[in-house]
PDB file of N, CA, C and O in Angstrom:
ATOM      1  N   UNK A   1     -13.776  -0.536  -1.773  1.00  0.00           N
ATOM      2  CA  UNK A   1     -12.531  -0.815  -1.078  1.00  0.00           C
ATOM      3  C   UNK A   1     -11.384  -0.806  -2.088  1.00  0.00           C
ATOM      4  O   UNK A   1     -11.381  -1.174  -3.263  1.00  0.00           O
ATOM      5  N   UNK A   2     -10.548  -0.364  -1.437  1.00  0.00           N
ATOM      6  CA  UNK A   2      -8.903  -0.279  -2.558  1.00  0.00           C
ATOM      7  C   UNK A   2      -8.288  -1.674  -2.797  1.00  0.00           C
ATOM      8  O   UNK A   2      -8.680  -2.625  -2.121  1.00  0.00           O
ATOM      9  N   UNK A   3      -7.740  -1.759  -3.339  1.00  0.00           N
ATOM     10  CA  UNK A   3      -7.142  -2.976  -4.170  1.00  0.00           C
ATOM     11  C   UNK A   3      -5.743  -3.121  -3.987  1.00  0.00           C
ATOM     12  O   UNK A   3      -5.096  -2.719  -4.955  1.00  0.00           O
ATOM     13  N   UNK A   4      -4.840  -3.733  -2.703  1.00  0.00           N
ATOM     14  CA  UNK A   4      -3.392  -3.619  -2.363  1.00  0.00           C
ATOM     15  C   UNK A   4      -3.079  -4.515  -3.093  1.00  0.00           C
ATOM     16  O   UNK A   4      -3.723  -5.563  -3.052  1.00  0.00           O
ATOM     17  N   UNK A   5      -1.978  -4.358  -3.991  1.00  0.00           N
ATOM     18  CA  UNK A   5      -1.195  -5.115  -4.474  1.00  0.00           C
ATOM     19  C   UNK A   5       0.230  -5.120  -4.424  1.00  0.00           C
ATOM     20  O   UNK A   5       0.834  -4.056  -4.560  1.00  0.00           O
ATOM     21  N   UNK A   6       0.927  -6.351  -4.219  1.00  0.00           N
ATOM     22  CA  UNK A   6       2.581  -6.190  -3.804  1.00  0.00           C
ATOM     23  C   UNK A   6       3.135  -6.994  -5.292  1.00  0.00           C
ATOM     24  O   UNK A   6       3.158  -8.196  -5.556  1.00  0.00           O
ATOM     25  N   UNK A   7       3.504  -5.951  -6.011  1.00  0.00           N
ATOM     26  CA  UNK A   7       4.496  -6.889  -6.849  1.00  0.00           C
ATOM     27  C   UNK A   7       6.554  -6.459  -7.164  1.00  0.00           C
ATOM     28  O   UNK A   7       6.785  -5.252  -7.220  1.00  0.00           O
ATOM     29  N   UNK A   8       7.173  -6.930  -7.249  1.00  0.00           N
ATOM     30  CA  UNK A   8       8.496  -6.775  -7.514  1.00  0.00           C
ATOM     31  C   UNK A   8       8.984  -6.008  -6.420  1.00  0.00           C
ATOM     32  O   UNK A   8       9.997  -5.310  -6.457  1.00  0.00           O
ATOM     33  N   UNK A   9       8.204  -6.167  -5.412  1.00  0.00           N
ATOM     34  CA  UNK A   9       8.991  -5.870  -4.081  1.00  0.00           C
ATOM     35  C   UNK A   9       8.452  -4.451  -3.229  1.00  0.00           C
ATOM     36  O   UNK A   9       8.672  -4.069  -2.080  1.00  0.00           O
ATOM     37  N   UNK A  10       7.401  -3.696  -4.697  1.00  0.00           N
ATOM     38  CA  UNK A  10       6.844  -2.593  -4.400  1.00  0.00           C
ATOM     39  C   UNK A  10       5.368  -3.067  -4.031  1.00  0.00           C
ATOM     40  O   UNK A  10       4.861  -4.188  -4.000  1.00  0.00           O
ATOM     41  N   UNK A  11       4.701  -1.372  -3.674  1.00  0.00           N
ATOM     42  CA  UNK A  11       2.982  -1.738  -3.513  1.00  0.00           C
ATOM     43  C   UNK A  11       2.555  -0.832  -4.383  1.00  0.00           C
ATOM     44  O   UNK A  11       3.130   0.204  -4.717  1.00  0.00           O
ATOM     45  N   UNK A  12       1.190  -1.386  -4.863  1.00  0.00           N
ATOM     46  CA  UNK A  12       0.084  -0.439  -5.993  1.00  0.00           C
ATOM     47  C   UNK A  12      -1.044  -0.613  -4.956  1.00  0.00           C
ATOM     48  O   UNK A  12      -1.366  -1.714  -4.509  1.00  0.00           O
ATOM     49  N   UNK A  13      -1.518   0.346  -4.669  1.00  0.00           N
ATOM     50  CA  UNK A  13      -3.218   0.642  -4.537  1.00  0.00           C
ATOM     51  C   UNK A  13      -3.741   1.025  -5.477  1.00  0.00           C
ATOM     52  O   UNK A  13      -3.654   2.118  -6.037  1.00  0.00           O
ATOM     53  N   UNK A  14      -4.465  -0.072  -5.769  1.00  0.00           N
ATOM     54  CA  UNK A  14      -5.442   0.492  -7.135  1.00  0.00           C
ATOM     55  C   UNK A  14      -4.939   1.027  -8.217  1.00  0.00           C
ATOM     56  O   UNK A  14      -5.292   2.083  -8.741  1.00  0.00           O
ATOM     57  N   UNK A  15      -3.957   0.167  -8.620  1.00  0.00           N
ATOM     58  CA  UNK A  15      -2.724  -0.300  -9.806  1.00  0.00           C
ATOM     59  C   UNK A  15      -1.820   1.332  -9.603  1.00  0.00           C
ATOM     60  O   UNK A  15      -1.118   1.748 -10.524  1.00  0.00           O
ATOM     61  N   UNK A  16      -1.974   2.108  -8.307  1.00  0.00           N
ATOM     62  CA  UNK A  16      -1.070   3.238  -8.373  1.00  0.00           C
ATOM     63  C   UNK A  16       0.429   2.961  -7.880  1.00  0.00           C
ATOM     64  O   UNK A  16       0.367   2.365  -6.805  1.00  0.00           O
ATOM     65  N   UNK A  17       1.657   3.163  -8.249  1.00  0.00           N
ATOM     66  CA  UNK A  17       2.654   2.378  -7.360  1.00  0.00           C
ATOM     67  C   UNK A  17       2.975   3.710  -6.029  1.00  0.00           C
ATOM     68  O   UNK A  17       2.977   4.921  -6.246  1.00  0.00           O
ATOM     69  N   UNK A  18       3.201   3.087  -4.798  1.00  0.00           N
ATOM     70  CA  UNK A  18       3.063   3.932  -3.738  1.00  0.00           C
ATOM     71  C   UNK A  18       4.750   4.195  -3.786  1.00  0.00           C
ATOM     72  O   UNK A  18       5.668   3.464  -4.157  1.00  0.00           O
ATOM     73  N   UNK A  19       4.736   5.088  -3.431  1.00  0.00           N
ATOM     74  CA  UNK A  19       5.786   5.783  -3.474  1.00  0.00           C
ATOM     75  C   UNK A  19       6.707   6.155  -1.910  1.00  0.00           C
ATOM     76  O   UNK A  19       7.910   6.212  -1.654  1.00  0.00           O
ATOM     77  N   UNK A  20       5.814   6.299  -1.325  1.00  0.00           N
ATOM     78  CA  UNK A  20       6.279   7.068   0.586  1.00  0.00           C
ATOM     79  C   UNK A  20       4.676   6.703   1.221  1.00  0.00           C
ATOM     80  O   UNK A  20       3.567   6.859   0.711  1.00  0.00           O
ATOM     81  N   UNK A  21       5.105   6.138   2.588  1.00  0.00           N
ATOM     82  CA  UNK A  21       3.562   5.855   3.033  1.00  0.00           C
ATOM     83  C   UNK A  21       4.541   5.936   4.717  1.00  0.00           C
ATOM     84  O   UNK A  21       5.766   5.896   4.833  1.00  0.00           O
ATOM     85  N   UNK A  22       3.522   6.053   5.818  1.00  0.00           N
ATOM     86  CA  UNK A  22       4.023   6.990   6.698  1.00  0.00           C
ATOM     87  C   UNK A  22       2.651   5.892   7.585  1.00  0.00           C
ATOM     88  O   UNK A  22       1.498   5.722   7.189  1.00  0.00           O
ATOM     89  N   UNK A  23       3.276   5.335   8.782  1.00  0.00           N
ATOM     90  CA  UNK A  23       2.097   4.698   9.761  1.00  0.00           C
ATOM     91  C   UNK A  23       1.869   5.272  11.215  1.00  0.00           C
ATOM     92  O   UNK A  23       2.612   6.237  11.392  1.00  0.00           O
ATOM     93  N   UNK A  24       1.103   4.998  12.283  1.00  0.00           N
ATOM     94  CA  UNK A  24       0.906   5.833  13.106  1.00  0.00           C
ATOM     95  C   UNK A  24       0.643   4.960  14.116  1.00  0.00           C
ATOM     96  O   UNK A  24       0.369   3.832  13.706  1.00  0.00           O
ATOM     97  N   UNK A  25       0.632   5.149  15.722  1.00  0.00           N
ATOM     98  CA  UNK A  25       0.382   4.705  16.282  1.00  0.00           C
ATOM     99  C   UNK A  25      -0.913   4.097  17.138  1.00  0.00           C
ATOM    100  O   UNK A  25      -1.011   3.277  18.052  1.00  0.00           O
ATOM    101  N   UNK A  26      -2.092   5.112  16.196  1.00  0.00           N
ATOM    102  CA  UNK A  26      -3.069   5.247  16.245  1.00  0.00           C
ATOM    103  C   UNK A  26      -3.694   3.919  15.030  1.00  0.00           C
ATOM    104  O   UNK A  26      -4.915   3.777  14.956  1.00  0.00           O
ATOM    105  N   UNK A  27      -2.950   3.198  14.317  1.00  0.00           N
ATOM    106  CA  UNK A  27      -3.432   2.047  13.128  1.00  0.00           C
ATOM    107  C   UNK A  27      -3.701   3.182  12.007  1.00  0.00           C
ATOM    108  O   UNK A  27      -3.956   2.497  11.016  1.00  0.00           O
ATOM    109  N   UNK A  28      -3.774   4.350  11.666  1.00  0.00           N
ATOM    110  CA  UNK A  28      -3.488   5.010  10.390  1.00  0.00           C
ATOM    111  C   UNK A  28      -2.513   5.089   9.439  1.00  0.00           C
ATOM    112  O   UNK A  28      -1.386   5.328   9.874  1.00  0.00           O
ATOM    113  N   UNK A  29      -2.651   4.937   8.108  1.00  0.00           N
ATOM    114  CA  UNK A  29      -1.586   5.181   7.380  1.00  0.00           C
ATOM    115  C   UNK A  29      -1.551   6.184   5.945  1.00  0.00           C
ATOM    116  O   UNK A  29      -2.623   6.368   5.369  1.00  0.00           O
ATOM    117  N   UNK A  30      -0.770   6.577   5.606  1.00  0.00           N
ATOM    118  CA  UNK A  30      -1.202   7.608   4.579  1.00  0.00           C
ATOM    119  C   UNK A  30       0.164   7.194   3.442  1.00  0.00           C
ATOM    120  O   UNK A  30       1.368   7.144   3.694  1.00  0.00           O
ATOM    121  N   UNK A  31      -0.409   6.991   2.415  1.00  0.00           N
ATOM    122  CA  UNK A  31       0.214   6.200   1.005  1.00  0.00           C
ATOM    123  C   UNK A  31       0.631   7.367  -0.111  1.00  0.00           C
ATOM    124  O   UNK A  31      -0.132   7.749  -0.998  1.00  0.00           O
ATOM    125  N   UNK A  32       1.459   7.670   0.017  1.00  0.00           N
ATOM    126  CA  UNK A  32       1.750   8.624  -1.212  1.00  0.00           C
ATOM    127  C   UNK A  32       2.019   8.127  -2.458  1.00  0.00           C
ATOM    128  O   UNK A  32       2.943   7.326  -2.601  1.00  0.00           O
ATOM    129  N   UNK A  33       1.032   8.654  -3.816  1.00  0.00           N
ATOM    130  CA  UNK A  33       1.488   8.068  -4.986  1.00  0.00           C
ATOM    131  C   UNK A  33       1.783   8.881  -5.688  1.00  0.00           C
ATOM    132  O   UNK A  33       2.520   8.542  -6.614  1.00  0.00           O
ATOM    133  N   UNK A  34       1.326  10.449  -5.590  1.00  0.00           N
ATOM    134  CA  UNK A  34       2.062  11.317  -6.361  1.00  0.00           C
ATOM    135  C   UNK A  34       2.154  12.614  -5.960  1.00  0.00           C
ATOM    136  O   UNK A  34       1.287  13.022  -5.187  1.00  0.00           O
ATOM    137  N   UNK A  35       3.105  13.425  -6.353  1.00  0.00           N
ATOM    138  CA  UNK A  35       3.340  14.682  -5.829  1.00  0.00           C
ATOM    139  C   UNK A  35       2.669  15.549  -6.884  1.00  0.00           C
ATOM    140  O   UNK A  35       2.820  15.518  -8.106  1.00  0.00           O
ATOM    141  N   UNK A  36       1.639  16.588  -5.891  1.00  0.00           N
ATOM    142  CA  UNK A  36       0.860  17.456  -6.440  1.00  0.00           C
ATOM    143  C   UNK A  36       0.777  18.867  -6.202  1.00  0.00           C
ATOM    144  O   UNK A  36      -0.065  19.600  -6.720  1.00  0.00           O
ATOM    145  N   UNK A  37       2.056  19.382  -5.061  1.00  0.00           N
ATOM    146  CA  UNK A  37       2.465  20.474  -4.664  1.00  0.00           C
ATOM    147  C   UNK A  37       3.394  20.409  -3.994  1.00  0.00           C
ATOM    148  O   UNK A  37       4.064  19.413  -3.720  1.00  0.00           O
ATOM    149  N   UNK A  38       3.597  22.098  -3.470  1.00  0.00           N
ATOM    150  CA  UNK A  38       4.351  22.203  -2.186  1.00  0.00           C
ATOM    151  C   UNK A  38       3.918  23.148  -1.388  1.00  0.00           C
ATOM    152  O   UNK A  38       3.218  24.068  -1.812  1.00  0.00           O
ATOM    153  N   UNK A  39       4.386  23.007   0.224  1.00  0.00           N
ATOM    154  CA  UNK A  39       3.602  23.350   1.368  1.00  0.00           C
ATOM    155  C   UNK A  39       4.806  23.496   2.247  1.00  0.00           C
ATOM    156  O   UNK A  39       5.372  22.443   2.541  1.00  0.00           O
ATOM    157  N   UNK A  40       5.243  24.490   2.667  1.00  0.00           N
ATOM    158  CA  UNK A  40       6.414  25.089   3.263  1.00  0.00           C
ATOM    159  C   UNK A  40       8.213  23.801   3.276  1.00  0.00           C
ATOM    160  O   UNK A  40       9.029  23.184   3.961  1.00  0.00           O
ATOM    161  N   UNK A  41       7.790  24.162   2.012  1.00  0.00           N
ATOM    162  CA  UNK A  41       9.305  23.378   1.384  1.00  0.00           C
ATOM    163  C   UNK A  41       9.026  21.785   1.124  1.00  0.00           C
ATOM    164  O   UNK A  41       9.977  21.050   0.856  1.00  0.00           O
ATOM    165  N   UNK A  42       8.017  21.399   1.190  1.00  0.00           N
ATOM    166  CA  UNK A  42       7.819  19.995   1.717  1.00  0.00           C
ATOM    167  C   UNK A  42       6.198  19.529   0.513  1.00  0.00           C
ATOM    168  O   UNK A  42       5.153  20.154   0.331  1.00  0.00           O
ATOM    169  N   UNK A  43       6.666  18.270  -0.034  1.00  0.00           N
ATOM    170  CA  UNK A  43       5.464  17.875  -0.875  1.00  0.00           C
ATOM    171  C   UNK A  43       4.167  18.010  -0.655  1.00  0.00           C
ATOM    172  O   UNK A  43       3.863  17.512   0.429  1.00  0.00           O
ATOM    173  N   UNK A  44       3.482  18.366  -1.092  1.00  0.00           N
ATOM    174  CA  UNK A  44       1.926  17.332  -1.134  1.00  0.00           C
ATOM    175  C   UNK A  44       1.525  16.902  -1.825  1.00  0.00           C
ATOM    176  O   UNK A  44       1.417  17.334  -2.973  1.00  0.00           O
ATOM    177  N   UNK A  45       0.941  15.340  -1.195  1.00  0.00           N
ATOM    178  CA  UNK A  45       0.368  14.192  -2.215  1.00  0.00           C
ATOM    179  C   UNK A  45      -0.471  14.204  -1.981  1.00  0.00           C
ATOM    180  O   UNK A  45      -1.110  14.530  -0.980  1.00  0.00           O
ATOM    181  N   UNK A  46      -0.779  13.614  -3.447  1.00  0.00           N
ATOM    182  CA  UNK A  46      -2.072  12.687  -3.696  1.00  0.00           C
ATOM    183  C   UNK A  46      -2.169  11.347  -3.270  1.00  0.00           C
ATOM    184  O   UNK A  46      -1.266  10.713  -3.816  1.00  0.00           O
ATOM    185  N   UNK A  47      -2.885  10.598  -2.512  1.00  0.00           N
ATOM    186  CA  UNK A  47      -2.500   9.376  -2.050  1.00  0.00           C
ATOM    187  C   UNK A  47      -3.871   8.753  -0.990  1.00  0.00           C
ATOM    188  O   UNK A  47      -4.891   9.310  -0.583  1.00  0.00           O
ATOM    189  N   UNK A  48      -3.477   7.746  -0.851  1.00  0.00           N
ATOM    190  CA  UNK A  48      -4.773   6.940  -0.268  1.00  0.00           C
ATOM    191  C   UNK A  48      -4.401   6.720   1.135  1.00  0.00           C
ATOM    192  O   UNK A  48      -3.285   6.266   1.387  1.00  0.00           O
ATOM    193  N   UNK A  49      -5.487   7.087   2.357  1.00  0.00           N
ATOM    194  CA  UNK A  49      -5.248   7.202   3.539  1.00  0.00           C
ATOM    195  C   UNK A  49      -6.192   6.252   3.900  1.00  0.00           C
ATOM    196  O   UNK A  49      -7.239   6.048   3.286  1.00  0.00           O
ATOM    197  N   UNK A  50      -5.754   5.572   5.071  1.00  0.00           N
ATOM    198  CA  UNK A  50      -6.179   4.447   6.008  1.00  0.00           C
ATOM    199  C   UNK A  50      -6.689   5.302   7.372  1.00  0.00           C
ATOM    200  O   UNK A  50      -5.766   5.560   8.144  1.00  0.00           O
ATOM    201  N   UNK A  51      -7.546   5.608   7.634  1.00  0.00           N
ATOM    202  CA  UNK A  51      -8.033   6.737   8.765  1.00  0.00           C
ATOM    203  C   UNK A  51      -8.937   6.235   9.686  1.00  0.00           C
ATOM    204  O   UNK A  51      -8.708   5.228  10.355  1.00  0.00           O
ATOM    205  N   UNK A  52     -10.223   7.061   9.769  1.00  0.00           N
ATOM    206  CA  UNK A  52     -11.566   6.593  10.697  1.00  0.00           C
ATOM    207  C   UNK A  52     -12.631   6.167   9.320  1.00  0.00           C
ATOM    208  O   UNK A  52     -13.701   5.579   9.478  1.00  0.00           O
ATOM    209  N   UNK A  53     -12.069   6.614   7.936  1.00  0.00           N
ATOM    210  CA  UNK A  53     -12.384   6.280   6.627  1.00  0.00           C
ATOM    211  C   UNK A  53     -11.201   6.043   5.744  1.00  0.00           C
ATOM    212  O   UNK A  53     -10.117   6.615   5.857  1.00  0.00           O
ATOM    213  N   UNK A  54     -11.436   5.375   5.086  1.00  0.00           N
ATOM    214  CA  UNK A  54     -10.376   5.023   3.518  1.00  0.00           C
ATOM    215  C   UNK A  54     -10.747   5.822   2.082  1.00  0.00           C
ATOM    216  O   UNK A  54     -11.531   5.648   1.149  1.00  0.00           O
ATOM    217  N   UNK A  55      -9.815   6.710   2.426  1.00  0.00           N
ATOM    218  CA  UNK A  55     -10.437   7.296   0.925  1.00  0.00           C
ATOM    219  C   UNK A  55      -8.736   8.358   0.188  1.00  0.00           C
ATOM    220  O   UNK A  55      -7.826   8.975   0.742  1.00  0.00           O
ATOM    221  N   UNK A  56      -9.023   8.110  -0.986  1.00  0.00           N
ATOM    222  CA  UNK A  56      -7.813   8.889  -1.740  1.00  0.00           C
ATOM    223  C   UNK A  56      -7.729  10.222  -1.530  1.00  0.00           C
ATOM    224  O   UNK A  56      -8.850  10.727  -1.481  1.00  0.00           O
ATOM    225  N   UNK A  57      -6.939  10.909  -1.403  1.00  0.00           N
ATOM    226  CA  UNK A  57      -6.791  12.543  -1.219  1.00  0.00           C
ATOM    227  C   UNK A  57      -5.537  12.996  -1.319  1.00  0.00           C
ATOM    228  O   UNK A  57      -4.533  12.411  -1.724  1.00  0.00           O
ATOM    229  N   UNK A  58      -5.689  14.195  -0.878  1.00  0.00           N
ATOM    230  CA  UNK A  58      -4.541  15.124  -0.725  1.00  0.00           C
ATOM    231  C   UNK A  58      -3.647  15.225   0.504  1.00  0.00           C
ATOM    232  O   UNK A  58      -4.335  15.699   1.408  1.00  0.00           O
ATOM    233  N   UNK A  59      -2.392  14.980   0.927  1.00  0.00           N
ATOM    234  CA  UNK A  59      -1.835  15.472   2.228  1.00  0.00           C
ATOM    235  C   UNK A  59      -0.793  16.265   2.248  1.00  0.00           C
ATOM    236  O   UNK A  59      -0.023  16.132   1.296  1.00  0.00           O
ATOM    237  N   UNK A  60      -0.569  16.941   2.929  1.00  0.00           N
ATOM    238  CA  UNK A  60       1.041  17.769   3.247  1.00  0.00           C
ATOM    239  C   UNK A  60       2.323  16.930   3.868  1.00  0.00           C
ATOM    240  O   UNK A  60       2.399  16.937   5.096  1.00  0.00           O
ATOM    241  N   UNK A  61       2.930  16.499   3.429  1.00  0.00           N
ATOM    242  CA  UNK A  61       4.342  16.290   4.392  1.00  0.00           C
ATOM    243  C   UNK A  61       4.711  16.929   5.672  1.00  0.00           C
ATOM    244  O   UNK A  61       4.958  16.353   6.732  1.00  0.00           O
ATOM    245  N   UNK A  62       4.715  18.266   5.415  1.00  0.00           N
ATOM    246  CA  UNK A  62       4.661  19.126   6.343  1.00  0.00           C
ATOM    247  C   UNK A  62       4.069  18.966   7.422  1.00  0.00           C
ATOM    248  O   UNK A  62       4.656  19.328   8.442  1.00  0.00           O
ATOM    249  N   UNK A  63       2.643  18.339   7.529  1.00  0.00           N
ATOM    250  CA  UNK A  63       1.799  18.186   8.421  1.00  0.00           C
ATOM    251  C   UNK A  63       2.389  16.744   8.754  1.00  0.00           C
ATOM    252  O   UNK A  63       2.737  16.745   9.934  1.00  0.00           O
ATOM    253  N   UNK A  64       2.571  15.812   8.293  1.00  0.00           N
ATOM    254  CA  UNK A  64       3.057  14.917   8.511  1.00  0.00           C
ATOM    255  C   UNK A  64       4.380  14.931  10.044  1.00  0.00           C
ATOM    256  O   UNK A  64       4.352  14.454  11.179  1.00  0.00           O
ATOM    257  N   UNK A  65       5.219  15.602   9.394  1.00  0.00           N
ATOM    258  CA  UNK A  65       6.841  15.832   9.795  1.00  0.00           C
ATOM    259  C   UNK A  65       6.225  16.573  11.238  1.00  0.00           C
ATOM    260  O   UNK A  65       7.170  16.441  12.015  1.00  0.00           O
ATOM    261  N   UNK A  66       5.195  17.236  11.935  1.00  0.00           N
ATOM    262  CA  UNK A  66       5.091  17.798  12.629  1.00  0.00           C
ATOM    263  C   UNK A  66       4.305  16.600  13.556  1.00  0.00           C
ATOM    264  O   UNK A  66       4.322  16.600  14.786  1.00  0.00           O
ATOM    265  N   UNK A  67       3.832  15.901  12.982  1.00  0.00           N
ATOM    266  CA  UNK A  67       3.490  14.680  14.243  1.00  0.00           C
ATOM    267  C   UNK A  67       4.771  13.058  13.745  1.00  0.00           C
ATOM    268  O   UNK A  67       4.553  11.918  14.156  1.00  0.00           O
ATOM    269  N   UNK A  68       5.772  13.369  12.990  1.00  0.00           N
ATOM    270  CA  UNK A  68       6.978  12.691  13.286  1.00  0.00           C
ATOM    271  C   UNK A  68       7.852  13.035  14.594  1.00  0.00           C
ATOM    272  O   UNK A  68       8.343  12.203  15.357  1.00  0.00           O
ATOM    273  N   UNK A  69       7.954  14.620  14.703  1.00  0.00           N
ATOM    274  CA  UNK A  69       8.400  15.104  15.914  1.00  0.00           C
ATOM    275  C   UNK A  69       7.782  14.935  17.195  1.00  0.00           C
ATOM    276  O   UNK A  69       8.303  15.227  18.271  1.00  0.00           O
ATOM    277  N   UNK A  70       6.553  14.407  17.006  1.00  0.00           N
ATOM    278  CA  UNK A  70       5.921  14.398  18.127  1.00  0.00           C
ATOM    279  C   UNK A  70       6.062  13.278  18.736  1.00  0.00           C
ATOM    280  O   UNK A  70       5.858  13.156  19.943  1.00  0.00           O
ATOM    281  N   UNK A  71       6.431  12.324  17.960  1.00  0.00           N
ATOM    282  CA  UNK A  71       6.462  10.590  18.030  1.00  0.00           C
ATOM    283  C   UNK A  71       5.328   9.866  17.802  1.00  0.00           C
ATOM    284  O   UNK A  71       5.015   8.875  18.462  1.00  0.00           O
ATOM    285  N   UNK A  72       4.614  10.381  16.773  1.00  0.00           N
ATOM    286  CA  UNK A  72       2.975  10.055  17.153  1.00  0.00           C
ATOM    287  C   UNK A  72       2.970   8.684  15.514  1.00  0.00           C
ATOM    288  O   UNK A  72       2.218   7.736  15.289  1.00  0.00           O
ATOM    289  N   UNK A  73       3.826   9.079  14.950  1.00  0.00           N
ATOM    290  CA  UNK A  73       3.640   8.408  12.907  1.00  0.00           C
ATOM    291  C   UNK A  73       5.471   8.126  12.952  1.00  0.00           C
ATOM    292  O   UNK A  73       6.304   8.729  13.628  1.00  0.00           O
ATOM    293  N   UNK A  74       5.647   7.139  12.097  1.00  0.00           N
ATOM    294  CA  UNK A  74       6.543   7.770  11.213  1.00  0.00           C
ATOM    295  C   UNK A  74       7.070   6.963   9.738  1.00  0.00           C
ATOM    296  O   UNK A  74       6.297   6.175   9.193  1.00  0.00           O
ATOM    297  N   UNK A  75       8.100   7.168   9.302  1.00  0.00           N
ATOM    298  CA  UNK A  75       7.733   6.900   7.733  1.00  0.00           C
ATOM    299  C   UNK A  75       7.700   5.337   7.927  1.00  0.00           C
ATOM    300  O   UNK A  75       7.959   4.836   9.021  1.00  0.00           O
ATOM    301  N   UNK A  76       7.267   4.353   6.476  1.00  0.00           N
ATOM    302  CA  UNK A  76       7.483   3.113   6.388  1.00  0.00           C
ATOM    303  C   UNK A  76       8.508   3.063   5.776  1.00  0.00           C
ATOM    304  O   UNK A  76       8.604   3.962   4.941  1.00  0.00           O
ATOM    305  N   UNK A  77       9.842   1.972   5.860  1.00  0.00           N
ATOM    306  CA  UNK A  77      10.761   1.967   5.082  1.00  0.00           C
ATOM    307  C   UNK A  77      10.460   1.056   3.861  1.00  0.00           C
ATOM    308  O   UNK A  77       9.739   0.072   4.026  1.00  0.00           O
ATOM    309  N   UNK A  78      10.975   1.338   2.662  1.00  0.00           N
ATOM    310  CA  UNK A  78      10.797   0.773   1.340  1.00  0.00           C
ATOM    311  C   UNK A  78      10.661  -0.767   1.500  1.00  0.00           C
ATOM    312  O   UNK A  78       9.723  -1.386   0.997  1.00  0.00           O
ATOM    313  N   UNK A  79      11.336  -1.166   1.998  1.00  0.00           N
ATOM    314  CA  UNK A  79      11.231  -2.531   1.688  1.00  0.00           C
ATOM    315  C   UNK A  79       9.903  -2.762   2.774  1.00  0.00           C
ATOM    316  O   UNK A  79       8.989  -3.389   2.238  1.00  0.00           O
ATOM    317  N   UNK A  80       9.739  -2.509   3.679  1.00  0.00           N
ATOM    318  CA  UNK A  80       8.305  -2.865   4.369  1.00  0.00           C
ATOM    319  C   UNK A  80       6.552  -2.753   3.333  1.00  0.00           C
ATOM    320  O   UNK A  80       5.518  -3.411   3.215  1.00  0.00           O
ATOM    321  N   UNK A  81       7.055  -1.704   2.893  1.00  0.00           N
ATOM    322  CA  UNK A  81       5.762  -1.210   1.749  1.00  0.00           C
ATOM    323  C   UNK A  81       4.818  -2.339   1.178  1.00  0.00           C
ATOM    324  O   UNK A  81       3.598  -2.261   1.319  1.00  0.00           O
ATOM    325  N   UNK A  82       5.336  -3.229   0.628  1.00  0.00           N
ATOM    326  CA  UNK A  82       4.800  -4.428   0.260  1.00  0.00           C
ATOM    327  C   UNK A  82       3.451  -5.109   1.237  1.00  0.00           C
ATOM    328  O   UNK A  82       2.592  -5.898   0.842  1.00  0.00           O
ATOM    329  N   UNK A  83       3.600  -4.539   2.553  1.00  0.00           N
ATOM    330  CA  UNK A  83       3.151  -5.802   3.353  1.00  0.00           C
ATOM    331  C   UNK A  83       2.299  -4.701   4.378  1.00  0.00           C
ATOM    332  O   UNK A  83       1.482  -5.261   5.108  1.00  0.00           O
ATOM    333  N   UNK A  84       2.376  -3.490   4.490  1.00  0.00           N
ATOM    334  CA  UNK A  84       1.957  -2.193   5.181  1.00  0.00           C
ATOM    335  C   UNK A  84       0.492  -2.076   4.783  1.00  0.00           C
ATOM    336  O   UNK A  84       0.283  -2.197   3.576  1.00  0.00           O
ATOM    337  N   UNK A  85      -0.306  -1.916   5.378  1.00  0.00           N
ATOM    338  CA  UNK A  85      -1.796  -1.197   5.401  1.00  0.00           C
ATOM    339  C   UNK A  85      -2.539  -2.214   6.445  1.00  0.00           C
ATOM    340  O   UNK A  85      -2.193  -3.258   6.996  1.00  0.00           O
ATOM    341  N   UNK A  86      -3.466  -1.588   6.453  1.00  0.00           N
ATOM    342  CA  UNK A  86      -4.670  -2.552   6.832  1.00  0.00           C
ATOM    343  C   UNK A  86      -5.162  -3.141   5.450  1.00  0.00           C
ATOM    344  O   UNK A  86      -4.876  -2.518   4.427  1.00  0.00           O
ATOM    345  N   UNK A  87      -5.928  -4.374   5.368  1.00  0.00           N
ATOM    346  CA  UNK A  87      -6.211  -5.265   4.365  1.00  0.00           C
ATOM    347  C   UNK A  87      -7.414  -5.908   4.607  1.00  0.00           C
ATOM    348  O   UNK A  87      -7.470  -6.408   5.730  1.00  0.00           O
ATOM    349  N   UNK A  88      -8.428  -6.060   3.885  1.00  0.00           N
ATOM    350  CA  UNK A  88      -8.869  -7.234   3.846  1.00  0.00           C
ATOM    351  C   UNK A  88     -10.437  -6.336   4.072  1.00  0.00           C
ATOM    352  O   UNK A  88     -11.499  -6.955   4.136  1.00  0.00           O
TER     353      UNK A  88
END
């Protein structure tokens, strides 16, 4: 299991500091800690996802932004980050 930590107002999973994390209406969330490409103009991270499993990977923004339009996710704002995931 990952290791959430909230300090100075930010979050680390597993001492990574999260950067952009994105929740869903479905209880999923996807944690961006670092940018490892690009995918039609738009990042992809490396980052730890809250799913039907918990595990670190890769995602597109892109793919993201296409179920923002849908109303299905959408981003967490910075100051929420601290307190965002499932836990425990």
């Amino acid at each position: 299991m990952a290791t959430f930590e909230s300090r100075d107002r930010e979050l680390y999973i597993d001492s990574k500091k999260v950067l952009k994390a994105w929740e869903s209406f479905t209880g999923w969330y996807w944690f961006a800690v670092e940018e490892v490409g690009e995918l039609e103009g738009k990042p992809v991270w490396f980052g730890f996802v809250q799913g039907l499993e918990n595990e670190w990977g890769e995602f597109a923004e892109a793919e993201l932004d296409a179920l923002i339009k849908k109303g299905q996710i959408w981003e967490i704002p910075q100051r929420n980050l601290p307190i965002s995931g499932r836990r425990g």
